[in-house]
VOGU-3710 file (C-alpha; in Angstrom, 3 decimals, decimal comma):
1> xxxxxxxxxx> -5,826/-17,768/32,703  -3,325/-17,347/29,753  -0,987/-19,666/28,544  2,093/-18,036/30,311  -0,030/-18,654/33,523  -1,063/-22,197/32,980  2,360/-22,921/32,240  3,708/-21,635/35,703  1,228/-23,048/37,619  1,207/-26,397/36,092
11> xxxxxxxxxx> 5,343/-26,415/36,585  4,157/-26,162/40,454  6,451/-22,900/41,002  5,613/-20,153/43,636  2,538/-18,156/43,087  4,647/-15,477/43,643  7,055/-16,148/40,563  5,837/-13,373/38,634  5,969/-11,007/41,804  10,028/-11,667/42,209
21> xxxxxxxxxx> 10,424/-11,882/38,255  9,202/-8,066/38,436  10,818/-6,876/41,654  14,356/-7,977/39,922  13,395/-6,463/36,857  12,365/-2,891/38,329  15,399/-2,763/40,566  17,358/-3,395/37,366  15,141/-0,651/35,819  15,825/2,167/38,438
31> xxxxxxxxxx> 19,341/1,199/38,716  20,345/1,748/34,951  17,572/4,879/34,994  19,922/6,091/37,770  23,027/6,257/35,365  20,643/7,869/32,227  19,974/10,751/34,518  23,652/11,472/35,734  24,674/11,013/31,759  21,547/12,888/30,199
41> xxxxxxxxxx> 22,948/16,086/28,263  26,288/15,360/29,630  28,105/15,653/26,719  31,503/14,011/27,614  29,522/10,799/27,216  31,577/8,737/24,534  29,600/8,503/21,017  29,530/6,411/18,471  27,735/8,036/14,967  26,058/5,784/12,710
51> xxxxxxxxxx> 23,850/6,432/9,409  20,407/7,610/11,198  21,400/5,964/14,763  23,939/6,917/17,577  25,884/4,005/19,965  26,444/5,914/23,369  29,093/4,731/26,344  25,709/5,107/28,463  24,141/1,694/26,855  27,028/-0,317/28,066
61> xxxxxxxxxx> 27,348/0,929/31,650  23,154/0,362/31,635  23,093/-2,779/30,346  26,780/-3,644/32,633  24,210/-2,645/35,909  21,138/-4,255/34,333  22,769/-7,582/33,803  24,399/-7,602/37,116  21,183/-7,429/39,255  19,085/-9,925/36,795
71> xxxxxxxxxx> 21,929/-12,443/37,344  22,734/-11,707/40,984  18,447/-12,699/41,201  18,669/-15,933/38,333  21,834/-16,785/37,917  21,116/-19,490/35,508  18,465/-17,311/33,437  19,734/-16,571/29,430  19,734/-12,959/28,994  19,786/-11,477/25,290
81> xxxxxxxxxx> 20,883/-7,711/25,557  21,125/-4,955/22,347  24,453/-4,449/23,371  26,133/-8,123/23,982  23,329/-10,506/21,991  23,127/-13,588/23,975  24,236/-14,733/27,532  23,219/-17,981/27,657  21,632/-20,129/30,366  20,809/-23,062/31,564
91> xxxxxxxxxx> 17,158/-23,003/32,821  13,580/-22,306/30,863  13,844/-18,477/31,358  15,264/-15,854/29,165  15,610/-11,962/29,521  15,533/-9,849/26,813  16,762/-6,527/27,774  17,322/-2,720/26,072  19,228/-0,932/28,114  18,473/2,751/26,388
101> xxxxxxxxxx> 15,911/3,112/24,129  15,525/6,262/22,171  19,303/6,522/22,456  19,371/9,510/19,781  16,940/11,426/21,550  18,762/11,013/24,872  22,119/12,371/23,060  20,155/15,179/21,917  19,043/16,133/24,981  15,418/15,501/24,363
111> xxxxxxxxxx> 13,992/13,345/27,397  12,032/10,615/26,056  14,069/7,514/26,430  13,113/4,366/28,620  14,927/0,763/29,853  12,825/-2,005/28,759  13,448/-5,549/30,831  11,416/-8,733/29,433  11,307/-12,381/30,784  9,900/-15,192/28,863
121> xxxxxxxxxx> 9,052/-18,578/29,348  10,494/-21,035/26,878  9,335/-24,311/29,350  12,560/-25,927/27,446  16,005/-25,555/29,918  18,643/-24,293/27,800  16,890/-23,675/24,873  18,009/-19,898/24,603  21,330/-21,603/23,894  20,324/-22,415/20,566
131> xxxxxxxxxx> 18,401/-19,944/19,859  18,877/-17,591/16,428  20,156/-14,217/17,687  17,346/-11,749/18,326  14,504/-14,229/18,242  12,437/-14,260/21,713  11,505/-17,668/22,741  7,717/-18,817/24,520  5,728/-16,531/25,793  6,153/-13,354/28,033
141> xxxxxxxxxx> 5,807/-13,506/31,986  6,483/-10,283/33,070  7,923/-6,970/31,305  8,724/-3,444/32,380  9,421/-0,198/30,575  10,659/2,682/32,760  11,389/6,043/31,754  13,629/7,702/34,206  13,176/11,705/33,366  9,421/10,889/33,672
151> xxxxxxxxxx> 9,885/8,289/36,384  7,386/6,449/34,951  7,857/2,388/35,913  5,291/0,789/33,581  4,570/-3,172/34,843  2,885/-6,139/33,110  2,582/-9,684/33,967  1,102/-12,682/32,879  -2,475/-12,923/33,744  -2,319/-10,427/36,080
161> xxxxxxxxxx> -2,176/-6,684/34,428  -0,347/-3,702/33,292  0,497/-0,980/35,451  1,795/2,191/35,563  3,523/2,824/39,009  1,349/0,290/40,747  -1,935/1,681/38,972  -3,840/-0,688/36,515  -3,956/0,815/32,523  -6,001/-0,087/29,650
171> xxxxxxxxxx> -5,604/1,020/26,130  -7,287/3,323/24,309  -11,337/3,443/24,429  -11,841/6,296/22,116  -14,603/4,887/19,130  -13,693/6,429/16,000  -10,118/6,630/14,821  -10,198/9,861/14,006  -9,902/10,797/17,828  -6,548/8,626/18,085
181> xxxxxxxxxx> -2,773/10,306/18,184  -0,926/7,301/16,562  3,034/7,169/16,752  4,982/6,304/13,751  8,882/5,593/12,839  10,668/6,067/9,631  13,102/3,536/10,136  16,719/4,043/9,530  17,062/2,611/5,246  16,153/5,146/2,476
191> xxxxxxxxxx> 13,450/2,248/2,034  12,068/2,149/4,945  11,817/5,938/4,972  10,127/6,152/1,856  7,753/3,073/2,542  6,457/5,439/5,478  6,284/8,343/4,070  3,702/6,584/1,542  2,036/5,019/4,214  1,299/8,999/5,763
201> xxxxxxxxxx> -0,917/9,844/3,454  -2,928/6,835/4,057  -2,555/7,564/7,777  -3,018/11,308/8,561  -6,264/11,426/7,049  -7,680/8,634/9,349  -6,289/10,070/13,097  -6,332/13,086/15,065  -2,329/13,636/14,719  0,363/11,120/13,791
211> xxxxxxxxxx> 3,670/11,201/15,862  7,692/10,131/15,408  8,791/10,077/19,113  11,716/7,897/18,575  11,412/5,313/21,488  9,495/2,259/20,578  9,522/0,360/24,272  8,195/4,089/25,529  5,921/3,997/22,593  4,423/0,887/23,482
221> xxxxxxxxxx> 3,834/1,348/27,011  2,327/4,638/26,582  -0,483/2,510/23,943  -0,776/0,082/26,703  -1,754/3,116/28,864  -3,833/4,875/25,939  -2,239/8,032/26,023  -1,166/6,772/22,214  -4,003/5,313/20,156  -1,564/3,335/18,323
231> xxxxxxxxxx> 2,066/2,913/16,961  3,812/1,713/13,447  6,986/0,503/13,448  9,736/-1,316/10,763  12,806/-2,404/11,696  12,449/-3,283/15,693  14,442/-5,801/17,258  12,996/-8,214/19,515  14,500/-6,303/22,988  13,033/-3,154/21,562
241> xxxxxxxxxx> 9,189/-4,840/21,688  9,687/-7,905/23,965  8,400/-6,030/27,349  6,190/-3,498/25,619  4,281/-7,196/23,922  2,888/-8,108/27,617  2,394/-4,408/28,520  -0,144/-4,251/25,389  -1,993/-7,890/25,897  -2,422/-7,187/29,845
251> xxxxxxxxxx> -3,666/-3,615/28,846  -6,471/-5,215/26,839  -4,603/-4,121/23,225  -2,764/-6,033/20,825  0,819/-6,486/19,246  1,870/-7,855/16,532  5,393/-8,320/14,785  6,448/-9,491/11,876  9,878/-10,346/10,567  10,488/-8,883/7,373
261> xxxxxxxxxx> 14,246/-9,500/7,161  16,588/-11,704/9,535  16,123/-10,346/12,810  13,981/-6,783/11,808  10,667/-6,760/12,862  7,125/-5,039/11,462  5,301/-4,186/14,630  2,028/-2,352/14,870  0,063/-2,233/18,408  -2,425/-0,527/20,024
271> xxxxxxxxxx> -6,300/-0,823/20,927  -8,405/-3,500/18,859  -10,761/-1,400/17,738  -7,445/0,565/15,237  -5,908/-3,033/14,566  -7,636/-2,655/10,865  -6,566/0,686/10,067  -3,031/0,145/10,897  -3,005/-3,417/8,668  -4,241/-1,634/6,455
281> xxxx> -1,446/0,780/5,719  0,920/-1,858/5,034  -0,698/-2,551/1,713  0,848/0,730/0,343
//
């Protein structure tokens, strides 16, 4: 039993916690996928162009829908969004929610986005009230990723699995590195750009085929389910890994993140057997 587990179980809740935890958090899923779909390559959809990034009208309405069903299910659950930081709560819960993820690829019409919906356990009430902005607190109990053009609804929870529309997933089993596809991002600084493009030539030599698909929660999941072999990221905040972290540990993979400046996050995941390979990249 992991620690998540223990904790619920020793706290005497419901054994099916984890069951109602997920059933809010897919119905808040589908109902924001709902809205990608009617918005995707509709181009009257209001924009907002930043340096390497794009805000669209689309993340508010999602995350509007999203935080409506998580708080009609726990009303006094926290809830940190991408769009509106943190709602705060009063219990030992907290949400951590992206509402569109790969938001430049879904304004360019290319259909590889996702919503990604976390809960963790903090086992203090109130303590996402002080919490620094961005920082997830405990440990994850359940997390979903769903990508509506695929209609793919990718489940984990605590102790109990990852799933991709109700069928278990495991990460990559492939031996040698050199039969992995690895997904990369170049991050959105000049830095970070060049810090990856170093990092390539360590990299392409080593895998089958390296990647830039521009969704990270998407990313994740799809390592969870081995169809990636692993992924390198700079610059994630915590809603854009907090659900694909339990998707990757109930898989049998790893994840880890790092923060390398207030709030920005190293993460590199995937199958054990690649952990090395991708640490060791970050020397460069």
């Amino acid at each position: 039993m992991n620690p998540t587990s223990q904790l619920i179980h020793d706290a005497g809740s419901p054994v099916d916690l984890v069951d109602r935890m997920v059933a809010a958090a897919t119905a808040a899923a589908r109902n924001a996928g709902k809205i990608q779909i009617q918005a995707f390559r509709n181009l009257k959809d209001g924009c907002t162009r930043l340096l390497h990034d794009i805000k669209v009208e689309t993340d508010r309405r999602c995350e509007t829908v999203i935080v409506e069903t998580l708080r009609n299910a726990y009303p006094d659950h926290a809830i940190l969004t991408e769009e509106s930081g943190l709602l705060p709560g009063c219990g030992e819960y907290t949400w951590i929610v992206d509402p569109l993820d790969g938001t430049v690829n879904f304004w360019h019409g290319i259909p590889f986005f996702c919503v990604s919906i976390a809960c963790y356990h903090s086992g203090v009430q109130g303590a996402a009230d002080g919490a620094p902005e961005g920082l997830p607190l405990g440990r994850p109990v359940a997390g979903v990723v769903f990508l509506p053009m695929a209609a793919e609804m990718f489940v984990g929870m605590a102790g109990r699995g990852a799933f991709l529309n109700g069928r278990p997933i495991g990460v990559c089993r492939a031996a040698r590195t050199s039969d992995l596809v690895v997904s990369v991002s170049f991050g959105k600084t000049p830095e970070a750009m060049q810090r990856m493009t170093r990092r390539l030539e360590g990299l392409l030599p080593q895998v089958r085929k390296a990647r830039c698909l521009g969704a990270a929660a998407a990313e994740l999941a799809y390592a969870a389910a081995g169809f990636l072999g692993g992924v390198i990221y700079e610059g994630l905040k915590p809603w854009d890994f907090a659900a694909g972290r339990i998707l990757l540990e109930e898989a049998g993979g790893f994840m880890e993140a790092v923060e390398i400046l207030p709030g920005h996050y190293r993460v590199w995941a995937g199958p054990g057997a690649v952990r090395g390979t991708l640490e060791s990249l970050f020397s460069i």
